[in-house]
N, CA, C and O atoms as a GROMACS GRO file, in nm:
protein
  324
    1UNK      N    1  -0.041   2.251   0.955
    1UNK     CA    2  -0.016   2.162   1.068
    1UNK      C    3  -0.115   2.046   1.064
    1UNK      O    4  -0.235   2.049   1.035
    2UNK      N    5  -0.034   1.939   1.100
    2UNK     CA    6  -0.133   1.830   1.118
    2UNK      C    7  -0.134   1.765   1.233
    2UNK      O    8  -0.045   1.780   1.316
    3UNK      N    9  -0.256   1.668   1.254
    3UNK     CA   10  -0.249   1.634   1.377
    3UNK      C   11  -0.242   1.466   1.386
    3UNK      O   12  -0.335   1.416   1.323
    4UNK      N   13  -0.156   1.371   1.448
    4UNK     CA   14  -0.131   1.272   1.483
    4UNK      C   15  -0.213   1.160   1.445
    4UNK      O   16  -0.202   1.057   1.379
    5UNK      N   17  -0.342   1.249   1.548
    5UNK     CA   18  -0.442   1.136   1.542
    5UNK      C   19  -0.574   1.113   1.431
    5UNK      O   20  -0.657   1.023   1.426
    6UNK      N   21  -0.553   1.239   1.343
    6UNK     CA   22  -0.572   1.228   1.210
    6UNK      C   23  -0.478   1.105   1.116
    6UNK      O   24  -0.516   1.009   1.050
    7UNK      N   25  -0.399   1.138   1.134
    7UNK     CA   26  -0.298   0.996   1.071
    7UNK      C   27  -0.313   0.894   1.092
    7UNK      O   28  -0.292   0.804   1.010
    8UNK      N   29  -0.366   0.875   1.247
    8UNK     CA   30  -0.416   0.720   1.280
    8UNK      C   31  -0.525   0.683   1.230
    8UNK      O   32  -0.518   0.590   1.149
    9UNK      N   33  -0.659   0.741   1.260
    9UNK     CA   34  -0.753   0.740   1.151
    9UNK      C   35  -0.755   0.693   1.007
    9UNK      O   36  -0.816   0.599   0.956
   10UNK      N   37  -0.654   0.803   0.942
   10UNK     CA   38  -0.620   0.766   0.808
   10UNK      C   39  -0.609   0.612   0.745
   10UNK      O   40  -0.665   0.552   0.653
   11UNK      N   41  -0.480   0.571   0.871
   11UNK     CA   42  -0.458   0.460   0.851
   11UNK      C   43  -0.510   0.348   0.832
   11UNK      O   44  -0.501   0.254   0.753
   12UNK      N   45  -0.594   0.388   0.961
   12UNK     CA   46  -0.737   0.251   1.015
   12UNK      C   47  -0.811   0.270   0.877
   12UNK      O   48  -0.827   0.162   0.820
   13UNK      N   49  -0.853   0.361   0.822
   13UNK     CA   50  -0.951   0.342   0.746
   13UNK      C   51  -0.931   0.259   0.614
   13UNK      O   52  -1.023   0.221   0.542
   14UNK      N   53  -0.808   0.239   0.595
   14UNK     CA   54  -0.716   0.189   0.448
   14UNK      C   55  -0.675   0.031   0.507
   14UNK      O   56  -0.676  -0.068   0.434
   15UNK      N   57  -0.643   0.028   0.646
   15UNK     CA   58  -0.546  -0.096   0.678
   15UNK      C   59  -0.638  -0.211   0.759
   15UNK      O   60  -0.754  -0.177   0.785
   16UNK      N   61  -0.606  -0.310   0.791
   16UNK     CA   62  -0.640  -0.376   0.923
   16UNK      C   63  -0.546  -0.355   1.002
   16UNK      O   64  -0.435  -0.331   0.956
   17UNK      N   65  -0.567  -0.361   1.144
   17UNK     CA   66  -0.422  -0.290   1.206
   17UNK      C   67  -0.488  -0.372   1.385
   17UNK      O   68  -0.600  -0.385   1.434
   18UNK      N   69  -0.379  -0.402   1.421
   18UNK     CA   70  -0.396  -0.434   1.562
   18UNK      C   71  -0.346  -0.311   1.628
   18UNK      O   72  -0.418  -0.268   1.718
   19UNK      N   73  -0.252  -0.255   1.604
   19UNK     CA   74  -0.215  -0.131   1.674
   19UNK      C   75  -0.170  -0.006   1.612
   19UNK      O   76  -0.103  -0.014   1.509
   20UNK      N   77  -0.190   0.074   1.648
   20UNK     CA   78  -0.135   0.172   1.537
   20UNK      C   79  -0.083   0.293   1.682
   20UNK      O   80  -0.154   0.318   1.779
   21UNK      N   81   0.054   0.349   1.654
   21UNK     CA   82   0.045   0.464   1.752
   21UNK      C   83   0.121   0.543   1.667
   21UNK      O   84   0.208   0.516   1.584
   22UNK      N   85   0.061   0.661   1.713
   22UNK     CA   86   0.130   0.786   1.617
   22UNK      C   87   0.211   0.957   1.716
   22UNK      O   88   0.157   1.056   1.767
   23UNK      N   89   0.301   0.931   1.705
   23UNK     CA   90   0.293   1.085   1.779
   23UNK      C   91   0.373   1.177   1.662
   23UNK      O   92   0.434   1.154   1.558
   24UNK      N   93   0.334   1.306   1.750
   24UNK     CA   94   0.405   1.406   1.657
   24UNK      C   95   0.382   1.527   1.704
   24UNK      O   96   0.264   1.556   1.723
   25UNK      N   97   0.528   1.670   1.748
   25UNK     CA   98   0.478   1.715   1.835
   25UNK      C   99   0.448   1.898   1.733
   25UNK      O  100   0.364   1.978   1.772
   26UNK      N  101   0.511   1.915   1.645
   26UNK     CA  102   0.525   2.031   1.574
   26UNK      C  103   0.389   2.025   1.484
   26UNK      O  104   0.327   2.129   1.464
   27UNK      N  105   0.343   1.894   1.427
   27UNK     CA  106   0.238   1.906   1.366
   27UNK      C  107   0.282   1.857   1.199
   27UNK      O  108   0.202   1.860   1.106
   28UNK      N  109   0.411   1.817   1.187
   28UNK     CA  110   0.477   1.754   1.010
   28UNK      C  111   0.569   1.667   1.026
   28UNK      O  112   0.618   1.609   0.929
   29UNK      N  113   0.612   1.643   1.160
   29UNK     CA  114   0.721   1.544   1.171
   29UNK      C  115   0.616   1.470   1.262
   29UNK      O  116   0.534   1.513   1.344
   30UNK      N  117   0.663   1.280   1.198
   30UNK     CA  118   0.532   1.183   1.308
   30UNK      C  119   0.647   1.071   1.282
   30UNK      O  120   0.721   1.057   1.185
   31UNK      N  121   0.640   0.998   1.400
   31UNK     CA  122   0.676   0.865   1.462
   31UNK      C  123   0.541   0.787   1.500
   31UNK      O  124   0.458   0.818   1.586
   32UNK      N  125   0.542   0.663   1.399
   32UNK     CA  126   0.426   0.605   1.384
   32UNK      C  127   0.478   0.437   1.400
   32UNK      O  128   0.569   0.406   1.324
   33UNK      N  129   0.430   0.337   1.485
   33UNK     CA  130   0.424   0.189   1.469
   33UNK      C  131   0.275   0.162   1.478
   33UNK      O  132   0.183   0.182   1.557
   34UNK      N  133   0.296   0.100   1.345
   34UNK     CA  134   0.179  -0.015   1.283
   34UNK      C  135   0.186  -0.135   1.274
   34UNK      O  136   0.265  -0.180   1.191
   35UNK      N  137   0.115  -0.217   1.346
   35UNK     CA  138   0.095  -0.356   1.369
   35UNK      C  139  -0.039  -0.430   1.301
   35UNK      O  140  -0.152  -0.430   1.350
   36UNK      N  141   0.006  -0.498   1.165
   36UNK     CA  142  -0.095  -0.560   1.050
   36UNK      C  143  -0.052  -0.678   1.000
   36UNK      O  144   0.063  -0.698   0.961
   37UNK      N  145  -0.158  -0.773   1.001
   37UNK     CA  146  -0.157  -0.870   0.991
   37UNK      C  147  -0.132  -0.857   0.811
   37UNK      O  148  -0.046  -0.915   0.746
   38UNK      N  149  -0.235  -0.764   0.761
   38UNK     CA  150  -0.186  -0.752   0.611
   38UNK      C  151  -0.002  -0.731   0.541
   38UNK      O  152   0.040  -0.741   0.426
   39UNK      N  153   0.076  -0.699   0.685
   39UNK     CA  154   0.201  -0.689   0.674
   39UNK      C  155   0.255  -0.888   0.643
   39UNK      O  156   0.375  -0.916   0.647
   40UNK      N  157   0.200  -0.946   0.628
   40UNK     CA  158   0.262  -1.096   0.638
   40UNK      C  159   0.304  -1.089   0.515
   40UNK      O  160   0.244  -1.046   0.417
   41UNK      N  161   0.449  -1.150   0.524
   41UNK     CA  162   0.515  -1.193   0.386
   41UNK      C  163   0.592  -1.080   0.330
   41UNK      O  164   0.677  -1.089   0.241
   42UNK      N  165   0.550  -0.964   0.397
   42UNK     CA  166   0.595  -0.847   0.270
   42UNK      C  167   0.744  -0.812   0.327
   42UNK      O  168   0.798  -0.846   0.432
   43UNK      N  169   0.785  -0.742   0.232
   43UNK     CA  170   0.926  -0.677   0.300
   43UNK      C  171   0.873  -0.554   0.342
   43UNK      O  172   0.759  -0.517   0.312
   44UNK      N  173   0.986  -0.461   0.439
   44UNK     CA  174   0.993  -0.360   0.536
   44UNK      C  175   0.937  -0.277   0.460
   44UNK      O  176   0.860  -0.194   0.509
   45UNK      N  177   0.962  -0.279   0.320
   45UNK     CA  178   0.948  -0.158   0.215
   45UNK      C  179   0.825  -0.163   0.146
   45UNK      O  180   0.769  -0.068   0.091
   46UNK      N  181   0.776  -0.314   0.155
   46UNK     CA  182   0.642  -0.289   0.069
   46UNK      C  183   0.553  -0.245   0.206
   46UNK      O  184   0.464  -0.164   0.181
   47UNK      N  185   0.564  -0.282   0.328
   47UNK     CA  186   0.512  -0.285   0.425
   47UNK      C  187   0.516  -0.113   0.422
   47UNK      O  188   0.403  -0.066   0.412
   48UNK      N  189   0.589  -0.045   0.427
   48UNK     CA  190   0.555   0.075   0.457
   48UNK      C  191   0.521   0.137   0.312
   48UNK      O  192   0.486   0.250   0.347
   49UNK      N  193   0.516   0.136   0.257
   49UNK     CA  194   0.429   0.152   0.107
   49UNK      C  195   0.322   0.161   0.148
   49UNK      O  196   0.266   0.269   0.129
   50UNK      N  197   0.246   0.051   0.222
   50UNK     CA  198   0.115   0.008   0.239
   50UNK      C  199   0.064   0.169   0.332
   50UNK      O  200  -0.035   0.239   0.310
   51UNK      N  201   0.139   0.183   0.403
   51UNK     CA  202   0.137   0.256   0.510
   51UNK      C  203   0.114   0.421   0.454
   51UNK      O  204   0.028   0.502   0.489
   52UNK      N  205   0.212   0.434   0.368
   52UNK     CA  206   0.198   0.559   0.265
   52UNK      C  207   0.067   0.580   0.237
   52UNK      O  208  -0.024   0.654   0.277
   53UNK      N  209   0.093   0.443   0.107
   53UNK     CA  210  -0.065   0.464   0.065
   53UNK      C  211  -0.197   0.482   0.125
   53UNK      O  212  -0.292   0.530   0.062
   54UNK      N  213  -0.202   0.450   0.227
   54UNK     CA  214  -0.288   0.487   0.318
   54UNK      C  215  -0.310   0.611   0.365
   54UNK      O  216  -0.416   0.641   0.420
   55UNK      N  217  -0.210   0.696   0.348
   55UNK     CA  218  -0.153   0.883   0.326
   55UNK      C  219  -0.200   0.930   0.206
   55UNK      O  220  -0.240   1.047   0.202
   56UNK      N  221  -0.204   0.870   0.118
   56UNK     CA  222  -0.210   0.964   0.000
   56UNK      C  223  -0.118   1.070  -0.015
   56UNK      O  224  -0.010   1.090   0.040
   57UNK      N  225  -0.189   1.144  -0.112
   57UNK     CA  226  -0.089   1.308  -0.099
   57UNK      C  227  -0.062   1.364   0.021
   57UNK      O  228  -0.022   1.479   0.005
   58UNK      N  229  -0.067   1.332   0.133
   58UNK     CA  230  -0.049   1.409   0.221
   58UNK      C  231   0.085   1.367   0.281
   58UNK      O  232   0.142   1.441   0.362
   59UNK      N  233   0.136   1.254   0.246
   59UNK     CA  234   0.297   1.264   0.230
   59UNK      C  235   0.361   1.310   0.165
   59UNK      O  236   0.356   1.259   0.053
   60UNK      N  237   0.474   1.444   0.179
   60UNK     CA  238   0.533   1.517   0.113
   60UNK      C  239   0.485   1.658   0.126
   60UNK      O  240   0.545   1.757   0.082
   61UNK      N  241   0.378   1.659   0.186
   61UNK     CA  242   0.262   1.797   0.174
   61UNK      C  243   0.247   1.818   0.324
   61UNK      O  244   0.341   1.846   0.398
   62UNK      N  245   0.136   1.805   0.357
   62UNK     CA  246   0.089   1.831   0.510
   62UNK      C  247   0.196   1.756   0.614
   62UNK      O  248   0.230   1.806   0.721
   63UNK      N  249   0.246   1.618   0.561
   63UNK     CA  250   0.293   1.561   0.652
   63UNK      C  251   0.465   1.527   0.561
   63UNK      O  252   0.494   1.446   0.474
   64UNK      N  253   0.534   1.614   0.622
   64UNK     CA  254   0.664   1.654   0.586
   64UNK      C  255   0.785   1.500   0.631
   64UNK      O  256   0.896   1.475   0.585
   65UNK      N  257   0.726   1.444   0.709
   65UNK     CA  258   0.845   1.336   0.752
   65UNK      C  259   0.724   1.212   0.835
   65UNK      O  260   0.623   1.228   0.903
   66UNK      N  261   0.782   1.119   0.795
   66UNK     CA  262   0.670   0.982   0.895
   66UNK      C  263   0.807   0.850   0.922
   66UNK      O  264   0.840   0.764   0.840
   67UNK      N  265   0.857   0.868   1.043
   67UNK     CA  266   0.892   0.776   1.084
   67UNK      C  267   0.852   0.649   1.103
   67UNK      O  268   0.817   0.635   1.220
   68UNK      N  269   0.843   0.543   1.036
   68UNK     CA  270   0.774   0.428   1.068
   68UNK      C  271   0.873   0.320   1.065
   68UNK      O  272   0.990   0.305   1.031
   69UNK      N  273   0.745   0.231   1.130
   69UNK     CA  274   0.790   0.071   1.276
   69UNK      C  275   0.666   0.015   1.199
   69UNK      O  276   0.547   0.048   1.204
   70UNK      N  277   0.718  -0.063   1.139
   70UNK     CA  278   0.583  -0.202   1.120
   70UNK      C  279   0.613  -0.344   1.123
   70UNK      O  280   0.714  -0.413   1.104
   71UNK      N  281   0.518  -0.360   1.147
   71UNK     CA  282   0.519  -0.501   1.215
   71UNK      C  283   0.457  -0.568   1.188
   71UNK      O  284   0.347  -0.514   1.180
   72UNK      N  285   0.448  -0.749   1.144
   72UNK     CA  286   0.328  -0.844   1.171
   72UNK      C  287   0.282  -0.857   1.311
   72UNK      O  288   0.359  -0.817   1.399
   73UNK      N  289   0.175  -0.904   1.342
   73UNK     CA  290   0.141  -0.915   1.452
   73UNK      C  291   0.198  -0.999   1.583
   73UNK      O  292   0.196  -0.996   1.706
   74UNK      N  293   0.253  -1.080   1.468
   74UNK     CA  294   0.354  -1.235   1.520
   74UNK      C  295   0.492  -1.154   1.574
   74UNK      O  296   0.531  -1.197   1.683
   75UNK      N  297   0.574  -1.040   1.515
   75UNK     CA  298   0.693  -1.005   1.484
   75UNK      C  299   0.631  -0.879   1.624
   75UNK      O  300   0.726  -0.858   1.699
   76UNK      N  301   0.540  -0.822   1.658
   76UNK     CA  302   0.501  -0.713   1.749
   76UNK      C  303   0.508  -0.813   1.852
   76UNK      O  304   0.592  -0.780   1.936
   77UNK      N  305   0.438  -0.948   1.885
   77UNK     CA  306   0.501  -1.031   1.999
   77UNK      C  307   0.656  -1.028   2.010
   77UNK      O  308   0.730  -1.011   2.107
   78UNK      N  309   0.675  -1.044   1.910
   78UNK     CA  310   0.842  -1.074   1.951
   78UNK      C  311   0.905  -0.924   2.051
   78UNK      O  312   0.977  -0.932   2.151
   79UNK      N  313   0.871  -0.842   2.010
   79UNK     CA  314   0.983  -0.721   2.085
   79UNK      C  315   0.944  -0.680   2.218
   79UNK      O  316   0.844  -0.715   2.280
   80UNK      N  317   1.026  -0.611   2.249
   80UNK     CA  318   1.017  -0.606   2.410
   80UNK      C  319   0.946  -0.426   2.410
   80UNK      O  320   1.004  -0.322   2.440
   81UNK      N  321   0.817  -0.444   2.370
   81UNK     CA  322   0.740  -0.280   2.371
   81UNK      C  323   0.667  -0.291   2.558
   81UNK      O  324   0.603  -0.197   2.605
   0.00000   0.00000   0.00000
């Protein structure tokens, strides 16, 4: 089992991030939006790459499923959160 806010951590420590929220209630399934300015330019896919990598092995392993929302910071203004 893992825990959420281990993942957020994770993240911060790899990314620059204006926001990061993570939930997850079983402990392998997580719904995560990340808001990074390092996201500029990229597509959805390299963007969550980034996001992986910031996982390491522990995608596929400890952490069985990661729903992700990313965003530039510009593009996190835009939506109605």
């Amino acid at each position: 089992m893992f825990d959420a806010n281990e993942i957020k951590r994770l993240i911060e420590a790899r990314l620059p991030c204006e926001l990061i929220l993570v939930e997850g209630e079983d402990g392998v399934h997580f719904n995560a939006i990340v808001v990074s300015a390092a996201f500029g330019g990229l597509s959805r896919v390299r963007q969550h790459q980034q996001v992986y990598a910031a996982l390491g092995p522990l995608m596929g392993n400890e952490i069985h499923a990661l729903q992700l929302q990313t965003y530039t910071p510009a593009q996190w203004a835009e939506t109605a959160h």
